[in-house]
VMD Tcl script that draws the C-alpha trace (Angstrom):
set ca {
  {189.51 80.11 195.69}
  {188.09 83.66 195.93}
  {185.14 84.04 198.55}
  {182.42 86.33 198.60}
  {179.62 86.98 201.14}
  {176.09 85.45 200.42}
  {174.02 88.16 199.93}
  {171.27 85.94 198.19}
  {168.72 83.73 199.47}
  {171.30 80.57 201.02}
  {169.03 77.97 198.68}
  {169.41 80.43 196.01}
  {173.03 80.60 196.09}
  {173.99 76.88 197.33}
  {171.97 76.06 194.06}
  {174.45 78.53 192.08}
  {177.62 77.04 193.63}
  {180.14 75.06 191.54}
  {181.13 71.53 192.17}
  {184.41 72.98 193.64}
  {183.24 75.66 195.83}
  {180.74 73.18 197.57}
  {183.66 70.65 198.11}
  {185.40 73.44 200.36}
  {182.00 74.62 201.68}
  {182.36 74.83 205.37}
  {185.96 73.22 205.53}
  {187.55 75.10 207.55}
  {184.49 75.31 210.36}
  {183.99 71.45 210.28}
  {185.60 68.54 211.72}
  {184.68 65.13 213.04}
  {186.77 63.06 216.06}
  {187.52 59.61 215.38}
  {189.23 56.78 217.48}
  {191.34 54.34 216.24}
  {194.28 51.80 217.49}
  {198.07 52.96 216.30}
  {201.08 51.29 217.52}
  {198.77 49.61 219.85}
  {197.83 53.01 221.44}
  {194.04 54.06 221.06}
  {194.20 57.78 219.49}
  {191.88 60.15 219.07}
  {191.95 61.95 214.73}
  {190.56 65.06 214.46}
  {189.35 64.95 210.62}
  {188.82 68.01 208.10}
  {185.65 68.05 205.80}
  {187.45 66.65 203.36}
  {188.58 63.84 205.40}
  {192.38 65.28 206.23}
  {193.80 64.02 209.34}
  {194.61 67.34 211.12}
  {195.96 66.07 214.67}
  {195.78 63.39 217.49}
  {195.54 63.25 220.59}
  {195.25 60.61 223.30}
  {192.23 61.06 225.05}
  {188.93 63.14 224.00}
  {189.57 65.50 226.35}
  {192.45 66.34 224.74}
  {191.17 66.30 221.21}
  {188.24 68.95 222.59}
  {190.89 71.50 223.84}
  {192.51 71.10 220.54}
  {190.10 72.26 218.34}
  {188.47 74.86 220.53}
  {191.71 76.62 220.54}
  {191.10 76.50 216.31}
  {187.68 77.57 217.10}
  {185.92 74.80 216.53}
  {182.76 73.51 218.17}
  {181.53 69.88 218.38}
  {178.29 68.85 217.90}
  {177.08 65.17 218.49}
  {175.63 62.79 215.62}
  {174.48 59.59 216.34}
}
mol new
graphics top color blue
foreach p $ca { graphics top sphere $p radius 0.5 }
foreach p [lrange $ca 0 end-1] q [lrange $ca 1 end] { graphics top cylinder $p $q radius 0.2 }
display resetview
């Protein structure tokens, strides 16, 4: 998939998008952290936008350092 700057109005231009570019919008900026029980070990998923598993780790701490070194940046939703 091509990209190109938004030089429009962002309403503007999210309204223009195609079903396919707004499935990959932000993909590669967002992820979410879940926990979860494998072989009896709690992990800790980092997910992709469109729900990928990327990588685990075993404690949040962990999981943090990971994606900061992808430069990614958490933000809490409740």
């Amino acid at each position: 998939m091509e990209m190109h700057p938004i030089t429009e109005p962002r309403e503007t231009a999210l309204r223009q998008m195609t079903t396919e570019q707004l499935l990959h919008l932000g993909e590669r900026y967002v992820v979410y952290l879940k926990s979860g029980v494998c072989d009896g070990e709690m992990l800790f998923v980092l997910y992709g936008a469109n729900g990928a598993p990327l990588m685990a780790a075993d404690d949040v701490e962990t999981a943090l350092d990971m994606a900061a070194e992808c430069g990614l940046n958490f933000v809490a939703v409740h």
